[in-house]
C-alpha positions in Angstrom: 4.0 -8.4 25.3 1.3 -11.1 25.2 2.3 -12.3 21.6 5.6 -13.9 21.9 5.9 -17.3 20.1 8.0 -20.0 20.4 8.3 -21.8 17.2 9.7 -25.3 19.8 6.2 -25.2 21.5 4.0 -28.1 20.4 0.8 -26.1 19.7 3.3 -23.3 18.1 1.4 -24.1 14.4 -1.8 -24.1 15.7 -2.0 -20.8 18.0 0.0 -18.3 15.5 -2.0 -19.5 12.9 -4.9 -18.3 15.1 -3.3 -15.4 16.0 -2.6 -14.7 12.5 -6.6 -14.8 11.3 -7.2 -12.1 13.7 -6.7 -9.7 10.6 -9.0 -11.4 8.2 -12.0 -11.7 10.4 -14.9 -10.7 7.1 -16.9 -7.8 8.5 -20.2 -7.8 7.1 -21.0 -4.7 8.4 -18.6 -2.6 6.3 -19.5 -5.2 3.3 -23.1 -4.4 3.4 -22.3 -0.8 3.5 -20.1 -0.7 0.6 -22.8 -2.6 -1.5 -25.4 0.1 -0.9 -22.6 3.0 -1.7 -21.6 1.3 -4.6 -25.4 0.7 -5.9 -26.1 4.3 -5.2 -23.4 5.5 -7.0 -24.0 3.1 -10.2 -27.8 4.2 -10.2 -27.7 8.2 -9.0 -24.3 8.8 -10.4 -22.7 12.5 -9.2 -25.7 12.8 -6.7 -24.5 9.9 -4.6 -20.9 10.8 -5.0 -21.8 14.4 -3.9 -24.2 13.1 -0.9 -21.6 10.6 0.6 -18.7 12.9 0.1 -20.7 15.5 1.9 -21.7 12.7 4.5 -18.4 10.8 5.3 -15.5 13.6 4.3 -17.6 16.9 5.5 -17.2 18.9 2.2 -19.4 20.4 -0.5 -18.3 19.4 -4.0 -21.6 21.2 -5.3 -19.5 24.5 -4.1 -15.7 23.3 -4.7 -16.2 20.5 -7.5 -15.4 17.3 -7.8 -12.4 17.6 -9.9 -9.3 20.1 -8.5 -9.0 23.0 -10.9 -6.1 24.1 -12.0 -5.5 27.8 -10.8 -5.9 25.4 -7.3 -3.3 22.7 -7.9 -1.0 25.5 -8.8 -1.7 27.7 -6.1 -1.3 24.8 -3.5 2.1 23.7 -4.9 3.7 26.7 -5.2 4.1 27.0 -1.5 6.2 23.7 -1.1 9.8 23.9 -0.9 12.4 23.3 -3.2 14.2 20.6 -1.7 10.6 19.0 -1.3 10.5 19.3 -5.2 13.6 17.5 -5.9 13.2 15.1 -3.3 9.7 13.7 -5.3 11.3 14.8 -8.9 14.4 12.2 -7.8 12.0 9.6 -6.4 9.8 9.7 -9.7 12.8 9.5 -11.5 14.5 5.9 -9.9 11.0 4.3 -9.7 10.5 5.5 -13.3 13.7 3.8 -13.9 13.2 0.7 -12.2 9.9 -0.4 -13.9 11.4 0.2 -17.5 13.2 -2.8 -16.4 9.8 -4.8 -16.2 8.6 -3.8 -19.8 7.5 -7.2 -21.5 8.9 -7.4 -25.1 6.9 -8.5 -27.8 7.6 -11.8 -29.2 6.4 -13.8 -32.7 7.7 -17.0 -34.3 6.7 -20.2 -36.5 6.4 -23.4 -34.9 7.0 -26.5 -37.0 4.1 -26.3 -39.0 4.7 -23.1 -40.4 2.4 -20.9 -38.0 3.1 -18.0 -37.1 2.6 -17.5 -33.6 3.5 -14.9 -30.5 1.9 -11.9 -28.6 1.8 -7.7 -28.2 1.7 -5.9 -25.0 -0.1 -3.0 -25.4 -1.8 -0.5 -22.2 -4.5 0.0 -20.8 -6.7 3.0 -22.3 -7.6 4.6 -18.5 -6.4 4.0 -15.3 -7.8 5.2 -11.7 -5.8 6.0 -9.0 -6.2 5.9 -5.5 -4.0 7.9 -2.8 -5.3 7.5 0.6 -6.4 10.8 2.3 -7.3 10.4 5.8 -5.1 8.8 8.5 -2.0 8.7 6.0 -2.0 10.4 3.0 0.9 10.1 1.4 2.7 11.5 -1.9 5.0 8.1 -2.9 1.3 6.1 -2.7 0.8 8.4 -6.1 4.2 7.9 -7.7 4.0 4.2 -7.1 0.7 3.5 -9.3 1.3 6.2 -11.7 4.6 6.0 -12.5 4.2 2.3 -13.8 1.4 3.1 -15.9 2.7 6.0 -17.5 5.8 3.4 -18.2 3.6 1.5 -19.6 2.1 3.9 -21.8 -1.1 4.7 -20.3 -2.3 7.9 -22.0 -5.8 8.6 -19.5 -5.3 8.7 -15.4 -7.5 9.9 -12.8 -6.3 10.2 -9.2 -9.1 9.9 -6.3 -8.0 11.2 -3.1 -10.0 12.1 0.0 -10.0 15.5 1.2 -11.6 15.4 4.8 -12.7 18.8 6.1 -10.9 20.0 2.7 -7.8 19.2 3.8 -5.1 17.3 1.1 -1.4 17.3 0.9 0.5 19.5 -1.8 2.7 17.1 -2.2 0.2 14.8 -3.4 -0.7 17.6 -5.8 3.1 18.6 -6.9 3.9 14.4 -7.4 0.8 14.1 -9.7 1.4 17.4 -11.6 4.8 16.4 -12.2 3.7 12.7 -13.7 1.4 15.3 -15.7 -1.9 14.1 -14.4 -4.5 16.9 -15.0 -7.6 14.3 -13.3 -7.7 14.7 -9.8 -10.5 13.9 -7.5 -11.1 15.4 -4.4 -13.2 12.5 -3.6 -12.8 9.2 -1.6 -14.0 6.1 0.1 -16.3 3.3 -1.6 -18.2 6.4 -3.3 -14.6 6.8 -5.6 -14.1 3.0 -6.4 -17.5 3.0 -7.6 -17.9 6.0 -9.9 -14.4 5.1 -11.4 -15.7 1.7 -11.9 -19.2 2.7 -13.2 -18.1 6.3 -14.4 -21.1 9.2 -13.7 -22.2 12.3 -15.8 -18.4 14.0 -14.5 -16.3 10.8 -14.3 -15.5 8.9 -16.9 -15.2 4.9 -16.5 -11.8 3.7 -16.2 -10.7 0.3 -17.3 -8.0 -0.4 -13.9 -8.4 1.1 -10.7 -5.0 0.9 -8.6 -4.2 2.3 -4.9 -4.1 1.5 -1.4 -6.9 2.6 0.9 -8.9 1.5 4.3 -11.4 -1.2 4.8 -14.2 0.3 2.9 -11.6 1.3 -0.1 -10.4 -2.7 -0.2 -14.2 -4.2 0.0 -14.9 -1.7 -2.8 -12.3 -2.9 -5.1 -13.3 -6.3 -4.3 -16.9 -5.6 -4.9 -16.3 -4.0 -8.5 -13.6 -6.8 -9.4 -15.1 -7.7 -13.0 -16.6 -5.1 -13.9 -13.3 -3.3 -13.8 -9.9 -4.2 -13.3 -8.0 -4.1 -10.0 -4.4 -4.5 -9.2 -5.5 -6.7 -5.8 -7.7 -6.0 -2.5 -4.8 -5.2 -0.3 -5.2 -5.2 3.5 -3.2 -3.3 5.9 0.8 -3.1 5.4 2.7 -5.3 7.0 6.2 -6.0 7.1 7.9 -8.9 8.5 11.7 -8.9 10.0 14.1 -11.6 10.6 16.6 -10.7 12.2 19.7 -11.8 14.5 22.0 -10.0 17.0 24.1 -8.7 14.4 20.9 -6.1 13.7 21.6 -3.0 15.9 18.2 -2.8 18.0 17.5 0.8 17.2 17.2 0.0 14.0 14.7 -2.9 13.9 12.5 -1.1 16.4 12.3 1.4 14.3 11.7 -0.8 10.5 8.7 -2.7 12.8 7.6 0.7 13.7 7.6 2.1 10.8 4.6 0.3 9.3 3.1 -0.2 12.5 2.2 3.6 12.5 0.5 3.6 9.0 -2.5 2.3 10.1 -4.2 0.8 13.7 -4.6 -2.3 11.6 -1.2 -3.0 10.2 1.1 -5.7 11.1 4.7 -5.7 12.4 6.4 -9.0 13.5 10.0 -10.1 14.2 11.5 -13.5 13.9 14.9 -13.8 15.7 16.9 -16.6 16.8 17.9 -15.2 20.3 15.3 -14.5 23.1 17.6 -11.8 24.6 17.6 -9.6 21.6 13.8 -9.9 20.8 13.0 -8.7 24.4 16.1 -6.0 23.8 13.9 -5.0 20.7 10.7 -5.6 22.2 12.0 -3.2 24.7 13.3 -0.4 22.3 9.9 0.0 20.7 8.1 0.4 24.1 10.8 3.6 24.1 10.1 4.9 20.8 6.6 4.5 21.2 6.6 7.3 23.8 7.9 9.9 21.6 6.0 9.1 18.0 3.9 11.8 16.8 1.0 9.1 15.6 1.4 6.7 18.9 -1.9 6.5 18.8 -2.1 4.3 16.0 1.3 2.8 16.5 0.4 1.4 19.6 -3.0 0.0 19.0 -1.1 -1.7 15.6 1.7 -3.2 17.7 -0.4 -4.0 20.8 -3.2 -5.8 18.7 -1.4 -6.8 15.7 2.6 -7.1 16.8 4.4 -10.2 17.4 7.7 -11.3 18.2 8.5 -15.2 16.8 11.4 -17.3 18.6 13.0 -19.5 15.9 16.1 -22.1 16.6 17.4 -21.1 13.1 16.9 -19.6 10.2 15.8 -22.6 8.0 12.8 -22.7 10.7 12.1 -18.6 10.2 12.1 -19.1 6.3 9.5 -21.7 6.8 7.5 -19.5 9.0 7.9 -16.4 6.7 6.7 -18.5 3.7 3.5 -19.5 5.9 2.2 -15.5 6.6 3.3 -14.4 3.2 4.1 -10.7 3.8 4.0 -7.8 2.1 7.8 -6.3 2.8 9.9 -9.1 4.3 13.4 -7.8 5.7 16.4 -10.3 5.9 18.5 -9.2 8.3 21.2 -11.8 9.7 24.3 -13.4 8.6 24.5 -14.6 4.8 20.8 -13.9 4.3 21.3 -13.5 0.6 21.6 -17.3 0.5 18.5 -17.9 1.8 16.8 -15.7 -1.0 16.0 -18.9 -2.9 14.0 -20.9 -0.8 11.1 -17.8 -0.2 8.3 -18.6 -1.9 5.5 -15.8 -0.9 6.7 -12.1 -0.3 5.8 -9.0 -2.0 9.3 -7.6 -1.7 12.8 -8.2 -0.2 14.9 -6.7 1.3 18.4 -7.9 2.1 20.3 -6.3 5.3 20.1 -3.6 7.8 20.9 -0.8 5.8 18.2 -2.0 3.3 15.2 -0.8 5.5 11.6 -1.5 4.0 10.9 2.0 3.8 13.4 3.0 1.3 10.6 0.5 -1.2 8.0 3.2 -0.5 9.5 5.7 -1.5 12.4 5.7 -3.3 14.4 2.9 -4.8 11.2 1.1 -7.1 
């Protein structure tokens, strides 16, 4: 593997901060095509939307629609199993219950002078959601943004997910029927972010738009920032692991692999302590990439975008892990929960081997 680190070498800063810009290279290619989308859309409204849905995802919503009917979402869902059903009714439920936990309380006093001072929460009027459609489409990407704003009391919620070749998941379609969303797009790409954003004859304007998607979804959300909300333009998943001996090797080939086969862009990288076990690890993921059923995109992530980081402790790999900021960060070595405190920048943490990054997608908030 060509990108092994040592954190001891004297140019270590320098080149794995290089290595790490090789993500957020700006295209202005995609850039300059998501501006003309987005113009489109603002100016021809449902005409664009049709014409670039018919361009980029192959289907006719002059024929099907734009929105999913209802005699379709039911008919789609009743073919999905029952322990598929309580598998997304129990992760709606836990992630329902976690976020209560977040609700901001409202909050009023006097200061000395007698004035009456404090603030209300209150939500948002409409929120759009976007569930990725293409390479990974995936049912928890719809609980995740919908369930916190129906928390939060958001009445209004469109979901805008891709259908290539008019093919979508059911699950999708069970999860958002069940966090009784009635909206659902069968549209994607820039062409979505912009008619939620703008709103067209057949979609109304939303106030928030939410979701993961690819390139063009991010520039999108970047482009229509302020003239609509957005929760942030996120990039590819990544997930970071540091790890020691102690970490059975099955194990964190599999949590590095398991983002590195969302997407050709995502980033997986271990930090260890011991050279032996990285290569060990480095070694069980040449294994598993063999038998993955998206290798494809596994491999190109982990080839381009994988790294493994030699540390001499785990004061050195904190310091390291505060520097790329990842999204999931994994803590997997002796008495990691006392070095909880001194991580500054992480999306989420997770604390031991049997806490694996993927139980955040989907099920435990």
């Amino acid at each position: 593997m060509k990108n092994i680190f040592s954190y001891q070498d004297k140019n270590f800063s320098q080149t794995f901060s290089d290595f790490l810009k090789t993500r957020q290279q700006t295209n202005t290619e995609i850039m300059n095509l998501v501006e003309k989308v987005i113009e489109d859309v603002r100016i021809n409204k449902d005409a664009a939307v049709i014409k670039y849905t018919k361009k980029f995802d192959n289907i006719d919503l002059r024929r099907l629609g734009i929105f999913f009917q209802p005699n379709e979402i039911e008919e789609s869902i009743g073919k999905i199993d029952l322990p598929d059903r309580k598998a997304i009714d129990l992760s709606i439920g836990r992630i329902a219950d976690f976020h209560k936990k977040q609700m901001p309380e409202n909050l009023s006093w006097k200061d000395e002078l007698g004035i009456e001072l404090g603030w209300v929460w209150k939500p948002i009027d409409r929120v759009g959601v976007y569930v990725p459609g293409g390479k990974a489409s995936y049912p928890s990407s719809a609980i995740m943004n919908i369930v916190p704003a129906r928390v939060a009391g958001v009445d209004d919620i469109v979901l805008a997910s891709p259908t290539p070749d008019g093919a979508f998941n059911s699950l999708t379609l069970y999860a958002s029927k069940a966090m009784k969303i009635s909206k659902i797009m069968r549209v994607g790409g820039a062409q979505a972010v912009a008619a939620l954003a703008f709103g067209t004859e057949t979609i109304e304007k939303v106030n928030k738009i939410t979701g993961p998607g690819n390139e063009f979804v991010a520039e999108a959300k970047r482009q229509v920032f302020g003239r609509v909300g957005i929760d942030s333009v996120a990039g590819p998943s990544e997930v970071l692991l540091i790890a020691d001996k102690t970490m059975p090797v099955k194990l964190a080939a599999l949590d590095l692999l398991a983002q590195a086969e969302h997407d050709q862009n995502a980033q997986s990288i271990l930090i260890t302590n011991d050279r032996e076990y990285a290569l060990k690890v480095e070694n069980e993921i040449e294994n598993y990439l063999k038998k993955l059923k998206r290798k494809e995109v596994a491999e190109l992530s982990w080839r381009k975008f994988g790294a493994i980081v030699i540390v001499p402790d785990f004061k050195k790999a904190i310091k390291v892990s505060n520097i790329i900021a990842p999204e999931h960060l994994q803590l997997c070595f002796a008495n990691a929960e006392n070095y909880l405190g001194h991580i500054k920048n992480a999306g989420s943490v997770f604390i031991g081997f049997w806490s694996p990054e993927a139980m955040g997608d989907y099920i435990t908030g």
